[in-house]
N, CA, C and O of each residue as an XYZ file, in Angstrom:
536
protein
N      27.747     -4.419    -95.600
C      26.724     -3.402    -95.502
C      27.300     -2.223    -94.738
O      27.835     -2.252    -93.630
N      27.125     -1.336    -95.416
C      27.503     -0.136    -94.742
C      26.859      0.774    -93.384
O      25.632      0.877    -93.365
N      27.546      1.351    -92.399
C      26.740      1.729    -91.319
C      26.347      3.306    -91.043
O      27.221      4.135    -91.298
N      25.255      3.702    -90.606
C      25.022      5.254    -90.273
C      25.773      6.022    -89.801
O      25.538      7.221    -89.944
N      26.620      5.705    -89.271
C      27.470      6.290    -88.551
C      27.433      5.934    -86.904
O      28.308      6.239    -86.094
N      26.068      5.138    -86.603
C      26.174      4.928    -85.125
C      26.097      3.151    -85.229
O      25.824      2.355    -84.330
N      26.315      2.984    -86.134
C      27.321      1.617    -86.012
C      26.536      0.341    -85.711
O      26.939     -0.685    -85.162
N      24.972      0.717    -86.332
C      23.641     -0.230    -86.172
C      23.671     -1.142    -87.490
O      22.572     -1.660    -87.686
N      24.438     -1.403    -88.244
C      24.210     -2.005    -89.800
C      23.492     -1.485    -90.810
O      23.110     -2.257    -91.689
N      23.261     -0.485    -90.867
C      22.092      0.210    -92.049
C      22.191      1.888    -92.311
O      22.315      2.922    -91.654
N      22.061      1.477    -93.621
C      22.563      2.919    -94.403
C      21.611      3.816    -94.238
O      20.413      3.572    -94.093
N      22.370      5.350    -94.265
C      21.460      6.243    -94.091
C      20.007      6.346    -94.490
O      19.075      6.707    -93.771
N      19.950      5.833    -96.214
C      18.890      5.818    -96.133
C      17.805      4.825    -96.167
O      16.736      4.993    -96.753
N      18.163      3.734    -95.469
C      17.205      2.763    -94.977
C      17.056      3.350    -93.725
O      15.936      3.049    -93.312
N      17.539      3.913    -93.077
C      16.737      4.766    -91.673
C      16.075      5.664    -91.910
O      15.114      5.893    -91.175
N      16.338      6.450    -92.963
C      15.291      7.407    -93.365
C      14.036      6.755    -93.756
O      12.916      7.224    -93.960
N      14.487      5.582    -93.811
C      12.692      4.857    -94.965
C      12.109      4.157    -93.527
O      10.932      4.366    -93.232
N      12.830      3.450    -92.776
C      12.911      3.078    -91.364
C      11.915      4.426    -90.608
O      10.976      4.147    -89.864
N      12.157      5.352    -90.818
C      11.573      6.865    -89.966
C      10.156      6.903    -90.706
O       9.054      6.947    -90.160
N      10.465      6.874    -92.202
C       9.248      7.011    -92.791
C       8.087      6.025    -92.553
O       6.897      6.327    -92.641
N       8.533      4.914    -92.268
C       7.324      3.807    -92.757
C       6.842      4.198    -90.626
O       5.700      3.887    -90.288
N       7.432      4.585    -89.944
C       7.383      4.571    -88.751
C       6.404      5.470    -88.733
O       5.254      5.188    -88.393
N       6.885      6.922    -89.193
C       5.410      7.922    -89.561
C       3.877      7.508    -90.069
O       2.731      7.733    -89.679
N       4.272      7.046    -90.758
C       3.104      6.175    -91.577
C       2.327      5.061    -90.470
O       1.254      4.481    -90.632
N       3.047      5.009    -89.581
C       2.419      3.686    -88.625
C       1.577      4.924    -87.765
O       0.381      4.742    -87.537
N       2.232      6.155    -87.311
C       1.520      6.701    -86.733
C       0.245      7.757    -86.758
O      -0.503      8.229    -85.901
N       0.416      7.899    -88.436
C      -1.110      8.668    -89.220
C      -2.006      7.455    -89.018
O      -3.196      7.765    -89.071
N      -1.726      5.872    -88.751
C      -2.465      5.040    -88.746
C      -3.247      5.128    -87.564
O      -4.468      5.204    -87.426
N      -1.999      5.095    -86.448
C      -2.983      5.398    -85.215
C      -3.748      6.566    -84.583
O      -4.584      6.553    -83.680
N      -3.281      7.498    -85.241
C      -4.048      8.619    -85.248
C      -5.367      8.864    -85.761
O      -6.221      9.610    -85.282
N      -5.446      8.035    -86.957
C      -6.793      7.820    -87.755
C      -7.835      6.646    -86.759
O      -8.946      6.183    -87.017
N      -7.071      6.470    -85.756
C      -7.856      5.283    -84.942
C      -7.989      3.817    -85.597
O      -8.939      3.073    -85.358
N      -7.120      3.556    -86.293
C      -6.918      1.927    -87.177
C      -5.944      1.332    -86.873
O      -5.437      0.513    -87.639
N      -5.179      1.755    -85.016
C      -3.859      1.204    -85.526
C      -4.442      0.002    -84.623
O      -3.488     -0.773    -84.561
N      -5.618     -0.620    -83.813
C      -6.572     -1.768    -83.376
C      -6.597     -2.848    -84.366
O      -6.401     -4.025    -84.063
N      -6.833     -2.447    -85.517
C      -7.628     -3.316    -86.720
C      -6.844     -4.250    -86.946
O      -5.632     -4.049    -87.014
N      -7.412     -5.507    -87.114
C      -6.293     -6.695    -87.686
C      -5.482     -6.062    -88.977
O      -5.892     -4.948    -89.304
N      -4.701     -6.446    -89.543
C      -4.085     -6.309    -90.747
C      -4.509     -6.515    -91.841
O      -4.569     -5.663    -92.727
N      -5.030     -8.216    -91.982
C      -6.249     -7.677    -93.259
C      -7.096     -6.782    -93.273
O      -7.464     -6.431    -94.394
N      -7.724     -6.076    -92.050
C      -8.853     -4.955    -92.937
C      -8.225     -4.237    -92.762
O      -8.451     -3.408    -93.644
N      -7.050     -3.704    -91.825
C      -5.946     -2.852    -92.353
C      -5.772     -2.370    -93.461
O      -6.264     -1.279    -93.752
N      -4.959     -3.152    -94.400
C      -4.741     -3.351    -95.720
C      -6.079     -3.309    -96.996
O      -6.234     -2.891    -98.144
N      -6.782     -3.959    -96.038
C      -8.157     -3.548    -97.431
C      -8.822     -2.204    -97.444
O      -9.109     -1.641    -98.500
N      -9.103     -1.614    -96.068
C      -9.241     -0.703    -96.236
C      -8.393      0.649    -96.730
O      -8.813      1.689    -97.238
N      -6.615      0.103    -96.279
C      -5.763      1.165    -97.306
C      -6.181      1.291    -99.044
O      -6.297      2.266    -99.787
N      -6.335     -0.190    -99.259
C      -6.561     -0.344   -100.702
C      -7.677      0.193   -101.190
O      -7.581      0.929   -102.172
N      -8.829     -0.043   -100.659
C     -10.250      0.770   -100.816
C     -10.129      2.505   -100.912
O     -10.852      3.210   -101.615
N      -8.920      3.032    -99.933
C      -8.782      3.890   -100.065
C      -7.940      4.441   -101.118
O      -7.971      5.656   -101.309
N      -7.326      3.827   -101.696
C      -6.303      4.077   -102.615
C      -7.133      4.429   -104.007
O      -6.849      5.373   -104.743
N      -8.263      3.444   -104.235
C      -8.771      3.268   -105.327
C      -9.489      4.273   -105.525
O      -9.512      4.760   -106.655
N     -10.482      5.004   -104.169
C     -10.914      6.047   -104.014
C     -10.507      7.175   -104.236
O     -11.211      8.121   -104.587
N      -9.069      7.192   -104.013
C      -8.568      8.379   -104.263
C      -7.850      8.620   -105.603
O      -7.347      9.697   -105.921
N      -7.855      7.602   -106.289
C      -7.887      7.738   -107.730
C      -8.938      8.575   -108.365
O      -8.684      9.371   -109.269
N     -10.210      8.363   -107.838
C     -11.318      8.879   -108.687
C     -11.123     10.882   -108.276
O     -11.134     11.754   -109.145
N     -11.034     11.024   -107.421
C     -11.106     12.315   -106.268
C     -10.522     13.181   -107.289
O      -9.637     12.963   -108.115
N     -11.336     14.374   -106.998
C     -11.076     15.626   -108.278
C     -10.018     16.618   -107.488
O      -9.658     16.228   -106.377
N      -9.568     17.690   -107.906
C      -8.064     18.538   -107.088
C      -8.868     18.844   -106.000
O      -8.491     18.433   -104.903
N     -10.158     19.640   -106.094
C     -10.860     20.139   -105.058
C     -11.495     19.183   -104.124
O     -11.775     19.671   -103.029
N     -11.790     17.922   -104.299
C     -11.918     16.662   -103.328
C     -10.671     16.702   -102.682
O     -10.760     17.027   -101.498
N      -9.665     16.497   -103.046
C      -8.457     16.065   -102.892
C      -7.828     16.822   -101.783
O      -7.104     16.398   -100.883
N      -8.303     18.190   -102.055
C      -8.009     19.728   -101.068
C      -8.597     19.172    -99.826
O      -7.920     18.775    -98.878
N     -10.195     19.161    -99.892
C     -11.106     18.970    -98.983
C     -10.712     17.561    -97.966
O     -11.098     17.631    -96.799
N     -10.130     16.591    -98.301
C      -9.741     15.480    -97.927
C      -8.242     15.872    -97.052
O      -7.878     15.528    -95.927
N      -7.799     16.446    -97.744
C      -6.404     17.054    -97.095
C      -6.541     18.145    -95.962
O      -5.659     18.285    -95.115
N      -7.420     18.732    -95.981
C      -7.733     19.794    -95.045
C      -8.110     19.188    -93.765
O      -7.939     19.734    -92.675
N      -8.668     17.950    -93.963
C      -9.535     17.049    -93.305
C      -8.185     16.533    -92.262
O      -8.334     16.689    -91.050
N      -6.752     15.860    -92.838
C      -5.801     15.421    -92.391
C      -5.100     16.494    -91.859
O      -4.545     16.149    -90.817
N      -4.873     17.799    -92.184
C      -4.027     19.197    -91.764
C      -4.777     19.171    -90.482
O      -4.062     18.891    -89.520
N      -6.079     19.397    -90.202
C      -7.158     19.903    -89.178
C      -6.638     18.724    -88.143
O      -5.990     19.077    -87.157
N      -6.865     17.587    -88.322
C      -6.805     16.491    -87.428
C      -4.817     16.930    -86.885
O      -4.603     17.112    -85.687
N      -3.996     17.001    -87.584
C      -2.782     16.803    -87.515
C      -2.270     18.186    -86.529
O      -1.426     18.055    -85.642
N      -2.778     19.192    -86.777
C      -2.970     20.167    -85.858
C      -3.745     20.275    -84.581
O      -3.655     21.273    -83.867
N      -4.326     19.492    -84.359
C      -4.777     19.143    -83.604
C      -4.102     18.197    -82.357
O      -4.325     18.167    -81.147
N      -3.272     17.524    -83.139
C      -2.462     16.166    -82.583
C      -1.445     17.149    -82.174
O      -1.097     16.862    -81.029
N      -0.904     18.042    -82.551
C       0.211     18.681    -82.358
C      -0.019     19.314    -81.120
O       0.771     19.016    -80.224
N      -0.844     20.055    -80.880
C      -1.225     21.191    -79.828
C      -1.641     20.018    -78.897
O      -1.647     20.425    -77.735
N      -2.030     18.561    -79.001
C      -2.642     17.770    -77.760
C      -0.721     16.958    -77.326
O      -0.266     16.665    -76.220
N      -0.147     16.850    -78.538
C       1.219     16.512    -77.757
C       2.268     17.353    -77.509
O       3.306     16.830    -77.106
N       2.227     18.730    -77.684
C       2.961     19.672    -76.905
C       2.051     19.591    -75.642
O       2.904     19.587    -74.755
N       0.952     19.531    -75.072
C       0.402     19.633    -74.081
C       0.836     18.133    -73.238
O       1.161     18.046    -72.054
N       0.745     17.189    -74.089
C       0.771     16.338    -73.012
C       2.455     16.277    -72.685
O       2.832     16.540    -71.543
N       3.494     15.897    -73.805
C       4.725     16.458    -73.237
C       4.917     17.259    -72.221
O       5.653     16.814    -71.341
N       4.473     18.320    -72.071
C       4.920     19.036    -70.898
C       4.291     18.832    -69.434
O       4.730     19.384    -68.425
N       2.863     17.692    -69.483
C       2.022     17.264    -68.583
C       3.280     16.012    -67.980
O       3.749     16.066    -66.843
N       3.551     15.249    -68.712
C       4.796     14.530    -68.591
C       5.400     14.681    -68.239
O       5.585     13.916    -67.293
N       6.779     16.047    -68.491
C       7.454     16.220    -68.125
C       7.246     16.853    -67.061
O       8.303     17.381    -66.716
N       6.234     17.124    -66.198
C       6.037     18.005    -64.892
C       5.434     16.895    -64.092
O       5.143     17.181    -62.931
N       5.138     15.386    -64.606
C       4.804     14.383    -63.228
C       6.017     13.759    -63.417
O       6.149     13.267    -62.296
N       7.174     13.367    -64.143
C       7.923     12.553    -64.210
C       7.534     11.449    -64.380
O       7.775     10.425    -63.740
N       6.632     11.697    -65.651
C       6.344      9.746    -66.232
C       7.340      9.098    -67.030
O       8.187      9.777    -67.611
N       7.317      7.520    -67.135
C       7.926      7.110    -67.831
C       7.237      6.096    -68.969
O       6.570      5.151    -68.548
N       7.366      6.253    -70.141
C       6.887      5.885    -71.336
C       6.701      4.198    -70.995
O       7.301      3.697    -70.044
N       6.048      3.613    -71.641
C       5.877      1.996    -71.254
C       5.276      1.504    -72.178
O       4.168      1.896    -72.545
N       5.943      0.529    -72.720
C       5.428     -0.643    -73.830
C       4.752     -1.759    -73.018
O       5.476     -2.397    -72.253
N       3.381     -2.082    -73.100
C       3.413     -3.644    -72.716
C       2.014     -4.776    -73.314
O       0.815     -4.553    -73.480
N       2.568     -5.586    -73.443
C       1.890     -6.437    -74.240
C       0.626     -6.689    -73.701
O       0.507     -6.500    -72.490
N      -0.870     -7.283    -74.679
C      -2.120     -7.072    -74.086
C      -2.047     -8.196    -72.696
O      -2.689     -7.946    -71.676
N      -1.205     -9.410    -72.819
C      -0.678    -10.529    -72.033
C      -0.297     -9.658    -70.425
O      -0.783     -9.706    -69.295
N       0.688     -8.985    -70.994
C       0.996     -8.224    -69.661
C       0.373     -7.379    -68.568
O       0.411     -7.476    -67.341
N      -0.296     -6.397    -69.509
C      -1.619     -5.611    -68.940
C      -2.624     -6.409    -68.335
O      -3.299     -6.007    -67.387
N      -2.776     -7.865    -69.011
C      -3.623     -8.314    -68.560
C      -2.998     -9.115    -67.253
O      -3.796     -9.347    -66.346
N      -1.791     -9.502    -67.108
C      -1.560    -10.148    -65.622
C      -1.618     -8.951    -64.351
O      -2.064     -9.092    -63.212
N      -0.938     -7.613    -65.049
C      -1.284     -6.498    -63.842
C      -2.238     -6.209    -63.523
O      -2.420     -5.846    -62.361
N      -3.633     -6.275    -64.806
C      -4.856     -6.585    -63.952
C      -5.048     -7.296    -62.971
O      -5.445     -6.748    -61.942
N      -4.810     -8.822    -62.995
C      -5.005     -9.547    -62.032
C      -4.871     -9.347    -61.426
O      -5.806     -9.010    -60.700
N      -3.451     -9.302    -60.933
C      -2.645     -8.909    -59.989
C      -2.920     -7.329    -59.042
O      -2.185     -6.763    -58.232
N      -3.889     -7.072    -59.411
C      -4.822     -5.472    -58.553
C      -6.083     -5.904    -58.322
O      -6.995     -5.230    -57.843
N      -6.135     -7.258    -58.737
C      -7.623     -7.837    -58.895
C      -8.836     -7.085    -59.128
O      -9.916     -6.956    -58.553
N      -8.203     -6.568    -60.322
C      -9.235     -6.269    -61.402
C      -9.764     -7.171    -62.397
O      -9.124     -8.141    -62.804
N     -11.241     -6.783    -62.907
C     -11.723     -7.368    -64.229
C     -10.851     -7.006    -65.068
O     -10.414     -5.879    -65.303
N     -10.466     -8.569    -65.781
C      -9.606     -8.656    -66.942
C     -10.925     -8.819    -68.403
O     -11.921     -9.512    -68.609
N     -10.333     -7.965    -68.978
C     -11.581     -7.968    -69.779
C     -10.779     -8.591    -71.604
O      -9.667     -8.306    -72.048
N     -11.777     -9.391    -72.196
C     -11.185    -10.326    -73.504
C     -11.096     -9.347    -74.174
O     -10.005     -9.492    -74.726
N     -11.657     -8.113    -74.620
C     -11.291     -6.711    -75.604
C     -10.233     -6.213    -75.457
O     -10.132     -5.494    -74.463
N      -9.239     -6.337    -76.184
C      -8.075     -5.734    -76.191
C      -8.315     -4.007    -76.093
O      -7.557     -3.324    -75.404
N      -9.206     -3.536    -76.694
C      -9.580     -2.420    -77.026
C      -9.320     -1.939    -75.694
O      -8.344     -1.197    -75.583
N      -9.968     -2.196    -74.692
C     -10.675     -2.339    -73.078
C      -9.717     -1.904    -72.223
O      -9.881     -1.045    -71.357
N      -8.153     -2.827    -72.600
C      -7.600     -3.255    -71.387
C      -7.090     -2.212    -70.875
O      -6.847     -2.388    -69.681
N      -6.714     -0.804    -71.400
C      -5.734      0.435    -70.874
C      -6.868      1.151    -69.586
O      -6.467      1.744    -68.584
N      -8.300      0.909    -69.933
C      -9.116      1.540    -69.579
C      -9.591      0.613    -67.812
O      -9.921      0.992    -66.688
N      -9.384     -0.553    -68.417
C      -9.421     -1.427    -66.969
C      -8.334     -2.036    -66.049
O      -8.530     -2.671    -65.013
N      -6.891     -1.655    -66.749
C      -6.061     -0.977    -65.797
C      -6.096     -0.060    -65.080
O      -5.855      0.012    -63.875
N      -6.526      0.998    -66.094
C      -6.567      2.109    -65.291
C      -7.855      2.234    -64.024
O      -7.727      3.014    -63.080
N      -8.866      1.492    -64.167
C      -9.786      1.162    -63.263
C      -9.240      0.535    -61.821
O      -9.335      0.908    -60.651
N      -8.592     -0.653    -62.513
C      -7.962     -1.224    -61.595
C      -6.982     -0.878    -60.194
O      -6.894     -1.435    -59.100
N      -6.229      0.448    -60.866
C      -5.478      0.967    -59.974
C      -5.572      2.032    -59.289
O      -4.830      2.609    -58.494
N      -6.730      2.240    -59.766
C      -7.756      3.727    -59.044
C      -8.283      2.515    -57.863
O      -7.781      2.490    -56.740
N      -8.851      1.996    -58.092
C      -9.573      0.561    -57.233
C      -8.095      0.549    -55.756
O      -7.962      0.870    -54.575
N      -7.373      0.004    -56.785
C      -6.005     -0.415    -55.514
C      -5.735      1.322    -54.955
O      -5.389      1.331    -53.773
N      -5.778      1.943    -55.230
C      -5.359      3.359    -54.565
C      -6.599      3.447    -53.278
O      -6.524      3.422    -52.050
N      -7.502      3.536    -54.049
C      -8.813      3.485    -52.592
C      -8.570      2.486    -51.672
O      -8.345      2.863    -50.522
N      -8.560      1.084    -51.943
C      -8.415      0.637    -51.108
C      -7.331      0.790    -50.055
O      -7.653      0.728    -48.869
N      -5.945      1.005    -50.445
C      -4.942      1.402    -49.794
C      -5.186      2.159    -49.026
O      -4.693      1.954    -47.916
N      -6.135      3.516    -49.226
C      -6.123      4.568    -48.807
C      -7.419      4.718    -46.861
O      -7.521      5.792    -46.268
């Protein structure tokens, strides 16, 4: 198998499709579905697919305008937050709902079973531990 040039196993353009399907993960979360299990994931892509078979040029416009508006939107909120970032010196962080949920504990905060929840009762949590410290 041939390599990109940075010597990861995969051809140029499986990283390009690699980038693409990555984009695609993130119109997901932008649309607020990137929560949803995978089956209604998927059914609802499909529901949508079928839908948009029927959709006339001028639906089609109107539907798209709908995604431009939102996407412009996203743009002007992450040039803003980028530079909010780059002026506290944050650092980006992956962590599993498992994990979030032991740093709850561990601030002895309510750990709450909604995954949905948990960014929001961290963040409770450590407003909580700041007062008290304080």
């Amino acid at each position: 198998m041939g390599t990109n040039g940075n010597g990861n196993g995969h051809s140029q353009e499986q990283g390009l499709r690699v980038h693409h399907l990555a984009n695609l993960g993130g119109l997901i979360a932008l649309a607020g579905l990137d929560l949803e299990p995978p089956d209604f994931l998927l059914g609802a892509l499909l529901s949508v697919a079928q839908e948009a078979k029927a959709l006339s040029a001028g639906q089609r416009q109107q539907v798209a305008a709908l995604g431009r508006k939102k996407l412009d939107q996203r743009a002007t909120g992450k040039r803003a937050w980028k530079s909010w970032t780059r002026a506290r010196d944050l650092h980006a962080l992956t962590l599993s709902s498992a994990q979030v949920k032991e740093i709850i504990a561990a601030l002895g905060g309510q750990v709450l079973a909604e995954p949905t929840r948990l960014v929001l009762a961290l963040s409770e949590a450590m407003m909580e531990a700041t007062r008290e410290a304080d």
